[in-house]
C-alpha positions in Angstrom: -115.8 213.6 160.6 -115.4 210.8 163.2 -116.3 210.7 166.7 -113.7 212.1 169.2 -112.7 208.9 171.6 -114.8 210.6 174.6 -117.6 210.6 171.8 -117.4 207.0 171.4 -117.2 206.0 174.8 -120.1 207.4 175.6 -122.0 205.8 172.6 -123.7 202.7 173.1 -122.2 200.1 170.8 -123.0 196.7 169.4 -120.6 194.8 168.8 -121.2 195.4 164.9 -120.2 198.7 165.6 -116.5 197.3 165.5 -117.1 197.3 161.2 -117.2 200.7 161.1 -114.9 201.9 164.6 -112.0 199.6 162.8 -112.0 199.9 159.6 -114.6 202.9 158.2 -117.1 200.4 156.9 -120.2 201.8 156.2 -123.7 200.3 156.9 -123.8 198.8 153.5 -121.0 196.8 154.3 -122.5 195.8 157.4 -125.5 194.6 155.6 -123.5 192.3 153.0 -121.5 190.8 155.4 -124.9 190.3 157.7 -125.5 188.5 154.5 -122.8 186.1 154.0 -123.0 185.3 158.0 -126.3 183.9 157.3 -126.7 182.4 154.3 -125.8 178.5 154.4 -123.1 178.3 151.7 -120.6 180.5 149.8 -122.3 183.6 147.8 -121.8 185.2 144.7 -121.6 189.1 144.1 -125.2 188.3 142.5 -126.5 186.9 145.2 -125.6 188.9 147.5 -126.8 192.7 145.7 -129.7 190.6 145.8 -130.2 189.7 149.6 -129.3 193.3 150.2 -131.3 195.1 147.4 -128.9 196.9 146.1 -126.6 197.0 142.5 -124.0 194.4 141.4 -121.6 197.0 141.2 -122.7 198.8 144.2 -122.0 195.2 146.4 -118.9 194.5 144.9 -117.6 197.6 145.9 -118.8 197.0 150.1 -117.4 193.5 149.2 -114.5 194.8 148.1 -114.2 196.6 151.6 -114.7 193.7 153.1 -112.3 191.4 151.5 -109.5 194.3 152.4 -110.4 195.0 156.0 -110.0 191.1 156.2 -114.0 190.0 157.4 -114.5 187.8 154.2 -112.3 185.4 151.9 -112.6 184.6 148.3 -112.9 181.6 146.4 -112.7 180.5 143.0 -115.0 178.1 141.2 -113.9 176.9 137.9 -116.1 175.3 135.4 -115.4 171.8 134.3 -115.4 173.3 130.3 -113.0 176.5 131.1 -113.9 179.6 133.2 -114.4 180.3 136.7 -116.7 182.7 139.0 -115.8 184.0 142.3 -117.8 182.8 146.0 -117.5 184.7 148.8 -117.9 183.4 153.0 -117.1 185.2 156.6 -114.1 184.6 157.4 -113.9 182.4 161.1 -115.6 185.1 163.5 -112.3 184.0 166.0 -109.8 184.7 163.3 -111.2 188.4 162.9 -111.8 188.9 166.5 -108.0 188.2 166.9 -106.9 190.3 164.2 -108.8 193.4 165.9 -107.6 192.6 169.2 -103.8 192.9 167.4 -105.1 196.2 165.8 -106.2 197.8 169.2 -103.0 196.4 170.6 -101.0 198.1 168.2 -103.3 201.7 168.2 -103.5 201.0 171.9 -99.1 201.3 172.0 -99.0 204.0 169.6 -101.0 206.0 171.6 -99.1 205.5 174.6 -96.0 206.2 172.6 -98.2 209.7 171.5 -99.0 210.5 175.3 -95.8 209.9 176.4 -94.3 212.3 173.5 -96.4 214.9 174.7 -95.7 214.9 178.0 -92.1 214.8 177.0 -92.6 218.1 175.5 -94.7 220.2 177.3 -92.6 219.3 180.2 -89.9 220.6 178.8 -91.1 223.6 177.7 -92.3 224.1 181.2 -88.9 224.0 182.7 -87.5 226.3 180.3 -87.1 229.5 182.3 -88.4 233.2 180.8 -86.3 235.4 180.2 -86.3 238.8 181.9 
């Protein structure tokens, strides 16, 4: 179950911590993308189950999460005699920043909306007078 808000304010965060507050990313997917940030070119899925001991299929998966939350792109190398194989890189740290300060914009409004709602109706409901 995830922490309350009050829970998470309290909790000291790095700033990797956004991976998993965001989007549910578990340490695993911290770790391959830990990978990608460091290594000095594009990696395949091979390379990286490899840097972070783990199963092909098991990093494709975090990958996977990765590539949907929007933290990694993915580029296609094709062979000069037919085929092609997938590379994977960070996407630009600013771009991602941007997109979660867009996403707590947005949570940030709904919530207000929320707050506002709810004093909207148990304000009403305290004006409605009992009846005798």
């Amino acid at each position: 179950m995830p922490d309350s808000m009050s829970e998470q304010l309290r909790r000291d965060m790095e700033c990797e911590g956004l991976l998993e507050c965001f989007h549910g990313l578990k340490e695993l997917d911290k770790d391959c993308f830990q990978a990608l940030v460091s290594a000095d070119s594009q990696l395949t899925i091979d390379e990286i189950a490899e840097r972070v001991d783990r199963e092909r299929s098991t990093a494709y998966r975090s990958v996977q999460r990765l590539l949907n939350a929007g933290f990694i792109q993915k580029d296609q190398i094709n062979y000069d005699q037919g085929g092609y194989y997938h590379v994977y890189s960070p996407r630009d740290p600013s771009q991602i920043a941007d997109d979660m300060q867009r996403m707590l914009n947005d949570w940030y409004a709904k919530m207000g909306q929320l707050i506002g709602e709810f004093e909207t109706k148990y304000e009403q409901s305290e004006q409605v007078p009992a009846e005798n």
